[in-house]
Backbone as CSV, one residue per row, in Angstrom:
resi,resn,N_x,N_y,N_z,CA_x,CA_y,CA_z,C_x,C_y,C_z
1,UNK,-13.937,-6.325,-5.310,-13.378,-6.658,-4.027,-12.484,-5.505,-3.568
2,UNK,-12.446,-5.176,-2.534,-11.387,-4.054,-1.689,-10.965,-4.607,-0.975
3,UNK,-9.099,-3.964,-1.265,-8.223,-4.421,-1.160,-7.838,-3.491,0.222
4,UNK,-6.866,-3.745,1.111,-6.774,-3.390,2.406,-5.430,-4.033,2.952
5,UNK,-4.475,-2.675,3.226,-3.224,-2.994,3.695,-3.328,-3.434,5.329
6,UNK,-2.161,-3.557,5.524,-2.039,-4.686,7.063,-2.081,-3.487,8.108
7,UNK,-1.348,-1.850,7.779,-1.829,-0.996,8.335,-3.282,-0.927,8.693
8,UNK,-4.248,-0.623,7.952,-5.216,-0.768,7.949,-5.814,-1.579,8.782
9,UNK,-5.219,-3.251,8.507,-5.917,-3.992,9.617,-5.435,-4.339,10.874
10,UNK,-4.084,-3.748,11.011,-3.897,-3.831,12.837,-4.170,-2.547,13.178
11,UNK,-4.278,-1.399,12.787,-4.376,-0.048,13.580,-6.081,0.274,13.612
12,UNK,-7.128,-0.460,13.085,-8.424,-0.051,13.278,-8.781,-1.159,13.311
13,UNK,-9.981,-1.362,14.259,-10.209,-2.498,15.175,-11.694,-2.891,14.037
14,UNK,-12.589,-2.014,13.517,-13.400,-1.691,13.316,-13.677,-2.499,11.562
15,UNK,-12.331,-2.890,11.690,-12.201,-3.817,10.025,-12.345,-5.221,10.188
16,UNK,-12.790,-5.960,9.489,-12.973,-7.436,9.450,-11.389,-8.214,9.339
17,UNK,-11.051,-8.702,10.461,-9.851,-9.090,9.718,-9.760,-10.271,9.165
18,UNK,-10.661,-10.936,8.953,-10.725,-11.857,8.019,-10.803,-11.809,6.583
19,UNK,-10.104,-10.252,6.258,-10.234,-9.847,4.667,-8.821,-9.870,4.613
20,UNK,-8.052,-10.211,3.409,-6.765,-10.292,2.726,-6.139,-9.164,2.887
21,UNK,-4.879,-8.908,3.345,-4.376,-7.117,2.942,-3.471,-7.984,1.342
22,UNK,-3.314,-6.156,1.184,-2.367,-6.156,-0.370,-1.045,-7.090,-0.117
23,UNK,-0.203,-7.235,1.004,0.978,-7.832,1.132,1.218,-8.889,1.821
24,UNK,-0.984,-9.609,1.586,-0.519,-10.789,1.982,-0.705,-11.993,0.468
25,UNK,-0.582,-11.415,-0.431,-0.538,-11.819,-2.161,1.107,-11.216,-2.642
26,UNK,1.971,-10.943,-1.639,3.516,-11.400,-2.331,3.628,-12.248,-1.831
27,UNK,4.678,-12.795,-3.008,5.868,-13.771,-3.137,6.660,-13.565,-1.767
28,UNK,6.988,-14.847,-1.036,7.812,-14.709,0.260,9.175,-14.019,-0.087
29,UNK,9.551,-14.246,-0.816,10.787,-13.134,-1.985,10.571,-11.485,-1.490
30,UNK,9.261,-11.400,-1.629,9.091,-9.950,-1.688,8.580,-9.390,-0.359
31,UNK,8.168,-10.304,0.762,7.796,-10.024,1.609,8.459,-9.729,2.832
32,UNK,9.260,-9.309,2.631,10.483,-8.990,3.804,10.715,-7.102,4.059
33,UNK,10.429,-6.660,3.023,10.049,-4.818,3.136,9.998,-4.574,3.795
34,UNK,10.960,-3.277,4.676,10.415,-2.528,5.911,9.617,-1.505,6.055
35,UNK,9.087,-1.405,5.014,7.972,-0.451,4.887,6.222,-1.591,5.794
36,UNK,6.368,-2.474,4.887,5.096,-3.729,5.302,5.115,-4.336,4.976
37,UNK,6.067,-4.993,4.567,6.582,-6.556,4.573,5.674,-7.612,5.463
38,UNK,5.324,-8.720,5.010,4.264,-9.211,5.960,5.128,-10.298,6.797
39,UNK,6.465,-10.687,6.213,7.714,-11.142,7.525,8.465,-10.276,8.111
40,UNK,8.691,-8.865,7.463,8.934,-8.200,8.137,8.387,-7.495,9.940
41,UNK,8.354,-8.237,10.973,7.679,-7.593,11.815,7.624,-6.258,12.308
42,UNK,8.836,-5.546,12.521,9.560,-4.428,12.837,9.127,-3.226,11.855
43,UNK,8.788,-3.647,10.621,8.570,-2.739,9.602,7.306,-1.502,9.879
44,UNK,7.984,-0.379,9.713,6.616,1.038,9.244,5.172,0.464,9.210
45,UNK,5.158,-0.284,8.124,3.227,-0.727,8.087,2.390,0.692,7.481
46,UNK,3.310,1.843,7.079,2.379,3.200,6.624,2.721,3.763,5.283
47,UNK,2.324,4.392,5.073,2.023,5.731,3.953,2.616,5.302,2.308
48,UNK,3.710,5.332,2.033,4.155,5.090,0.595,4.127,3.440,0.188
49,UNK,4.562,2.445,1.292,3.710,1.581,0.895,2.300,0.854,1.040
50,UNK,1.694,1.730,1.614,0.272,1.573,1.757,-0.242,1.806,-0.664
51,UNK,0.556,2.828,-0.888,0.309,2.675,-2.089,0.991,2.042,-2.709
52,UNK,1.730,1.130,-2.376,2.642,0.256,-3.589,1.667,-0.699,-3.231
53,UNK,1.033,-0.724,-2.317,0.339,-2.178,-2.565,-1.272,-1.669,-3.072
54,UNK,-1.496,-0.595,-3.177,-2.943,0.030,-3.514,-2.277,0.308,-5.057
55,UNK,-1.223,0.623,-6.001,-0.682,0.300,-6.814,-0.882,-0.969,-7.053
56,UNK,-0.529,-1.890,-6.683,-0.623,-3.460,-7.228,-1.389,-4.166,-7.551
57,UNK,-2.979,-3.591,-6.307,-4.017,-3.712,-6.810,-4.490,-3.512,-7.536
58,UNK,-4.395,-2.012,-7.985,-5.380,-1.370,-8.963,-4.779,-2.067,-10.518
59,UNK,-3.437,-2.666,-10.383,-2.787,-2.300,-11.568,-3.620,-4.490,-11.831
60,UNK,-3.625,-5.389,-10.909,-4.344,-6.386,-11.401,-5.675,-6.147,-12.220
61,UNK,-6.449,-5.066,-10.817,-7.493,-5.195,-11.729,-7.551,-4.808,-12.873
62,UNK,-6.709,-3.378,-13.395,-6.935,-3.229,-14.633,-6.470,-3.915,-15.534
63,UNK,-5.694,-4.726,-15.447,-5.882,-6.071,-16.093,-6.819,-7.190,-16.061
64,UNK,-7.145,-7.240,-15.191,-8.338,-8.227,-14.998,-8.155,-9.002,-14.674
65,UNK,-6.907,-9.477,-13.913,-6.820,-10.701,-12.863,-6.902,-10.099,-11.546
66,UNK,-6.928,-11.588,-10.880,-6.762,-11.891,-9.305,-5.514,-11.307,-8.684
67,UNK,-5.485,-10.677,-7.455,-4.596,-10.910,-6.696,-3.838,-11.724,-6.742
68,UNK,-2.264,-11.601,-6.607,-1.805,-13.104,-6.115,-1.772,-13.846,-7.463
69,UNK,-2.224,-13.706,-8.696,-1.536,-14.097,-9.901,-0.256,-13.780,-10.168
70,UNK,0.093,-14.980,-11.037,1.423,-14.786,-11.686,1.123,-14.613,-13.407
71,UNK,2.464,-13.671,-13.398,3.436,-13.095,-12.646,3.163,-12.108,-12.027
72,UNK,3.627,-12.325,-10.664,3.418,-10.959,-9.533,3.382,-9.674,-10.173
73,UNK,3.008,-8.758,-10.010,3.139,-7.956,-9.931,3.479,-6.712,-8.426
74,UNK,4.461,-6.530,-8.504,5.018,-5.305,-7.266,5.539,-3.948,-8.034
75,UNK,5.582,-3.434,-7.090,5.416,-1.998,-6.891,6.362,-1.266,-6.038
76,UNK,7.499,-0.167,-6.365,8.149,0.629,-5.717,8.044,2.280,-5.747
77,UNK,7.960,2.524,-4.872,7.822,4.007,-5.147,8.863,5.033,-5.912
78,UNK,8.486,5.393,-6.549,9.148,6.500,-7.583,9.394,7.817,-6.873
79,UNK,8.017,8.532,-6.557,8.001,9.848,-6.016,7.276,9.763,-4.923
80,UNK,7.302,10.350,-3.819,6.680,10.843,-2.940,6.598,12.521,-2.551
81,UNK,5.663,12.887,-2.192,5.237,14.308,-1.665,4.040,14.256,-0.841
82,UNK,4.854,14.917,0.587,4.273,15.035,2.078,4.070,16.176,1.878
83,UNK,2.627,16.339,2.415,2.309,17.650,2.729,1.843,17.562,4.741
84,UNK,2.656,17.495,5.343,2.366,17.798,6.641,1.561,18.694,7.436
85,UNK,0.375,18.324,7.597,-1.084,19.364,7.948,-0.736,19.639,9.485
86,UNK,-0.952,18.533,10.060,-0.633,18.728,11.841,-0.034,17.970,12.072
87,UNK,0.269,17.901,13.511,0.635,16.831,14.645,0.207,15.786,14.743
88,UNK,1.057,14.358,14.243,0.042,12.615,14.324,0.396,12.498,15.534
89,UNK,-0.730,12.102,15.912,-0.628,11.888,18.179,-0.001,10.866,17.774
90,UNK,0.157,10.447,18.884,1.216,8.947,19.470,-0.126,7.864,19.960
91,UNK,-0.588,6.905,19.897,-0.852,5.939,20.350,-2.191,5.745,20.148
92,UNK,-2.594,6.484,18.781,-3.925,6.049,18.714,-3.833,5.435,17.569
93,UNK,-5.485,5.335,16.962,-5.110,4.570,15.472,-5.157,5.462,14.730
94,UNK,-4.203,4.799,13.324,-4.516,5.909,12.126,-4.417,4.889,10.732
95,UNK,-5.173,5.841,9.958,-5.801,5.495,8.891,-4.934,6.114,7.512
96,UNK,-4.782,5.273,6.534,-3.973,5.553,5.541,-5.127,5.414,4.165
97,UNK,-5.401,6.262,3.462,-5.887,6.084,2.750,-5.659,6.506,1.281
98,UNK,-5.647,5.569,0.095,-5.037,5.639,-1.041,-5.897,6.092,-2.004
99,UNK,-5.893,6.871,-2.934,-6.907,6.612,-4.159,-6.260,6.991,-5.521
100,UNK,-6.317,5.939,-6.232,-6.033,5.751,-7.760,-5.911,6.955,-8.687
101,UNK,-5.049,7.924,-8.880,-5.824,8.739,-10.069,-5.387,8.396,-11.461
102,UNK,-4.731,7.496,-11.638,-3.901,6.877,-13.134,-3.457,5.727,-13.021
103,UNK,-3.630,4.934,-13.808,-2.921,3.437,-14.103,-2.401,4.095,-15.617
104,UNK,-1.416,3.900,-15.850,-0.950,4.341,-17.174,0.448,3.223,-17.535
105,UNK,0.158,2.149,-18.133,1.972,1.183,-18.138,2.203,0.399,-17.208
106,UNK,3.553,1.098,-16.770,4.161,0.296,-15.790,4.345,1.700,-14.639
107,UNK,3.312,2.428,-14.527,3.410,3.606,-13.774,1.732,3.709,-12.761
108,UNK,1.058,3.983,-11.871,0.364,4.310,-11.292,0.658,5.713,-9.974
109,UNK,-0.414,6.483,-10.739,0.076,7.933,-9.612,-1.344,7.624,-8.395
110,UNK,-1.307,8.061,-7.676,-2.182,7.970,-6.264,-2.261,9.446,-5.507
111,UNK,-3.277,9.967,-4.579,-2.998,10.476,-3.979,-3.315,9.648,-2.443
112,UNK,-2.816,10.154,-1.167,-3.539,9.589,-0.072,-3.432,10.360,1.134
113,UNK,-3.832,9.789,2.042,-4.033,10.685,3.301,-3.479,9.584,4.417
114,UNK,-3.006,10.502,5.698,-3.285,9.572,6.607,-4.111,10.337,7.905
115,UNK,-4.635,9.823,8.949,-6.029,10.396,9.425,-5.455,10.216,10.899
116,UNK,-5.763,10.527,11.783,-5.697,10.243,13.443,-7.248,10.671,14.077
117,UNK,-7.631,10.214,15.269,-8.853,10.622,15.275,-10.092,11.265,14.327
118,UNK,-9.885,10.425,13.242,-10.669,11.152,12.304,-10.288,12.855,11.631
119,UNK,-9.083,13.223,12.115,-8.413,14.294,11.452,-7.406,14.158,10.464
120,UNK,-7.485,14.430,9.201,-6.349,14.405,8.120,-4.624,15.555,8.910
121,UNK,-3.706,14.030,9.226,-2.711,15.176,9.782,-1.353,15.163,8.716
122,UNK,-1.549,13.962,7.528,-0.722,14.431,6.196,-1.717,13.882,4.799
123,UNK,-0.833,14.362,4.020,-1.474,14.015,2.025,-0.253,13.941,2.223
124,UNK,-0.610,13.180,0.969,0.484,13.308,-0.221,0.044,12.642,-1.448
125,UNK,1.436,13.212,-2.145,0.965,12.714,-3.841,2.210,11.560,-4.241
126,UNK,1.977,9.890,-4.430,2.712,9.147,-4.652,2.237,8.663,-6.125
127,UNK,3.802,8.403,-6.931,4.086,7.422,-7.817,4.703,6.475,-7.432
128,UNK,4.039,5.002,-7.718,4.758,3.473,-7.956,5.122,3.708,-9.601
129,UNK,6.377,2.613,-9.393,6.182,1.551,-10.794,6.083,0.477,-10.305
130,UNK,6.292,-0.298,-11.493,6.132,-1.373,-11.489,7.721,-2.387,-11.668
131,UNK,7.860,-3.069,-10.632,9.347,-3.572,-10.310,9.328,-4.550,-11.555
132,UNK,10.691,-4.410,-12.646,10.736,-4.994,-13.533,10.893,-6.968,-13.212
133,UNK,10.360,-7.324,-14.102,9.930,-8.928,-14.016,11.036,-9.563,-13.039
134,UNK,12.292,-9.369,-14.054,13.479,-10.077,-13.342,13.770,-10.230,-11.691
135,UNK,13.456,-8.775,-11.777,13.044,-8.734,-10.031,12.704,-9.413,-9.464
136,UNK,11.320,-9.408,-10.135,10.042,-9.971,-8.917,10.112,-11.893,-8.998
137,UNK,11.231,-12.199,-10.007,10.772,-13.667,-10.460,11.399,-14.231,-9.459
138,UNK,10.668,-15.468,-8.999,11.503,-16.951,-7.867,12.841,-17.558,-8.282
């Protein structure tokens, strides 16, 4: 199954939105983030947590559960690195895209992109961890 942040599904029309994003499997606890918090309205919706929740995913499956099992699993970013290619226009859609290169622990590294008209206008290279239990518990 592919997993798909809320970026993803309000900024491209072209997605089914009848598919789950990553931050709609937190805990209402955890869902308040201004990055993409899914009560958060006001919130970013882009880039570093596009991979805490492409982190969260990858890190179920390699365990081998479901989404949305307990105990949650979440994700904060550790490191980030922007590499700024061009100019992101204003008012079109753009595309964030994550890909896995390590699940290792309580650590997942990623690289990703984000796109505007089909042009890459940043990368970068992100680390999540994994937000210790106490955290994440009700």
């Amino acid at each position: 199954m592919a997993y798909r942040s809320k970026a993803d599904c309000r900024l491209r029309k072209d997605i089914d939105m009848g598919e789950k994003a990553f931050q709609d499997y937190y805990p209402e606890q955890l869902s308040h983030c201004y990055g993409w918090g899914r009560l958060n309205e006001s919130g970013l919706h882009i880039l570093d947590c596009h991979c805490t929740g492409t982190a969260a995913a990858a890190s179920y499956r390699a365990e081998g559960r479901a989404m949305g099992s307990e105990p949650a699993l979440r994700f904060v970013t550790a490191s980030l690195h922007v590499d700024y290619l061009r100019p992101t226009p204003l008012g079109v859609p753009l595309e964030v895209r994550a890909s896995v290169k390590e699940v290792k622990g309580r650590k997942v590294s990623m690289s990703a992109t984000l796109s505007a008209d089909g042009n890459v206008c940043a990368r970068g290279e992100v680390v999540a961890v994994r937000m210790p239990e106490h955290l994440v518990a009700k």
